[in-house]
Every structure is written in C-alpha cells, then in structure tokens.
C-alpha positions in Angstrom: 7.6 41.8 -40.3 4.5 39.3 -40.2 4.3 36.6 -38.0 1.6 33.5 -38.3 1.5 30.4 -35.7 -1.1 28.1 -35.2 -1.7 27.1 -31.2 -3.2 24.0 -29.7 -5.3 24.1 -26.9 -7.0 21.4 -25.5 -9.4 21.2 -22.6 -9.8 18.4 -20.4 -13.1 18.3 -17.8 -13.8 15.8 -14.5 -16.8 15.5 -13.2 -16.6 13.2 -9.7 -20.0 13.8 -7.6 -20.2 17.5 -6.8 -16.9 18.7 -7.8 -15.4 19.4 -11.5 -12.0 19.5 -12.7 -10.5 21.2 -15.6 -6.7 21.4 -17.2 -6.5 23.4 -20.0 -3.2 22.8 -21.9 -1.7 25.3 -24.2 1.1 24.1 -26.6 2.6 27.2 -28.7 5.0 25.0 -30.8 7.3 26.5 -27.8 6.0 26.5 -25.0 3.6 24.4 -23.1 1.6 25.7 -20.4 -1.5 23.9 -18.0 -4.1 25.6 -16.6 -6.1 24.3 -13.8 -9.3 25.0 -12.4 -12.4 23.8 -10.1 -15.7 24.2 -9.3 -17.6 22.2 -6.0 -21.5 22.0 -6.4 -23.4 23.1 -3.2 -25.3 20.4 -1.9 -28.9 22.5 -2.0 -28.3 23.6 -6.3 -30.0 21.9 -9.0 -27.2 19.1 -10.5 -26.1 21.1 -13.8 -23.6 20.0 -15.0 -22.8 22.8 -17.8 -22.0 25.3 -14.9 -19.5 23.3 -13.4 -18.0 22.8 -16.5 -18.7 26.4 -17.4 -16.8 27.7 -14.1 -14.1 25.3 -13.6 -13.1 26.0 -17.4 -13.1 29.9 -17.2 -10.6 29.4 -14.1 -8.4 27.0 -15.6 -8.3 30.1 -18.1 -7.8 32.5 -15.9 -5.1 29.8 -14.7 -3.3 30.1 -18.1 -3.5 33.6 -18.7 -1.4 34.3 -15.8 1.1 32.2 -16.7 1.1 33.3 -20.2 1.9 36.6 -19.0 4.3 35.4 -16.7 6.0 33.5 -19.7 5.8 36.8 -21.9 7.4 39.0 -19.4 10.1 36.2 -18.6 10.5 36.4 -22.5 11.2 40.1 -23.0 13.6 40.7 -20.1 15.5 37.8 -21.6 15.2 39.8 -25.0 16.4 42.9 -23.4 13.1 44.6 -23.4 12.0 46.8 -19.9 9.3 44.8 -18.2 5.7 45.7 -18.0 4.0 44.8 -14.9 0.8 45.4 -14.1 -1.1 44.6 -11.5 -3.0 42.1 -13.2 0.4 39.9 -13.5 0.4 38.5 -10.2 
C-alpha cells in the first residue's frame, strides 16, 4: 500500500529585547500540534539576532518531535499495535 500527504508547518518567531520566541505549528490534515521554544540573549553577547532565531526554532522542534511521538504511540495502541518506547519519548 502507498500512502502520500502533504503537511503544513508554519513557524512563527518574537523577538522582544534579549529574548526570542518561537511556535512551530504542525497541521497533518489530522492532527495539529504546537511546538514552543526560547532563547534569552546574555547581556555581554554580540546582538545576533539569527542565533536567537536559530535556537529558539531548533527547540520549538525539539518541542514538536516529542509530541509527535507522543501522538504516534497514542495512535498505535489505539490501533492495537504493542508500543515502542524509547527513552527518547519522554
């Protein structure tokens, strides 16, 4: 059997002074799942604000992975499946 879908994502970034903000919102046609994620400037670094952006966004991933996984496991118990932790699903 082949299977094609088509996910949106869509990434939304804050920057207020030294601290950015990030949702990342996944919709699977199914499911919808946010991600969220920060980053705080030190107040001796250089203002850039790419890393912010950079680091708030890859935990607002790291955010919605987890609950992906959470959802997928949810989803095959309910289908009868045995689940598979591991410990990367906590």
């Amino acid at each position: 059997m082949s299977h094609t879908s088509d996910w949106q994502a869509n990434v939304h970034l804050v920057e207020k002074g030294r601290t950015t903000r990030v949702s990342v919102d996944l919709d699977t046609g199914s499911t919808h799942i946010t991600g969220h994620g920060m980053a705080r400037r030190n107040p001796t670094d250089n203002d850039v604000p790419a890393i912010g952006d950079e680091l708030a966004t890859a935990r607002a991933l790291e955010s919605l992975a987890q609950q992906l996984k959470r959802t997928a496991y949810q989803d095959m118990t309910a289908a009868g499946n045995r689940e598979q932790q591991t410990a990367d699903t906590m």
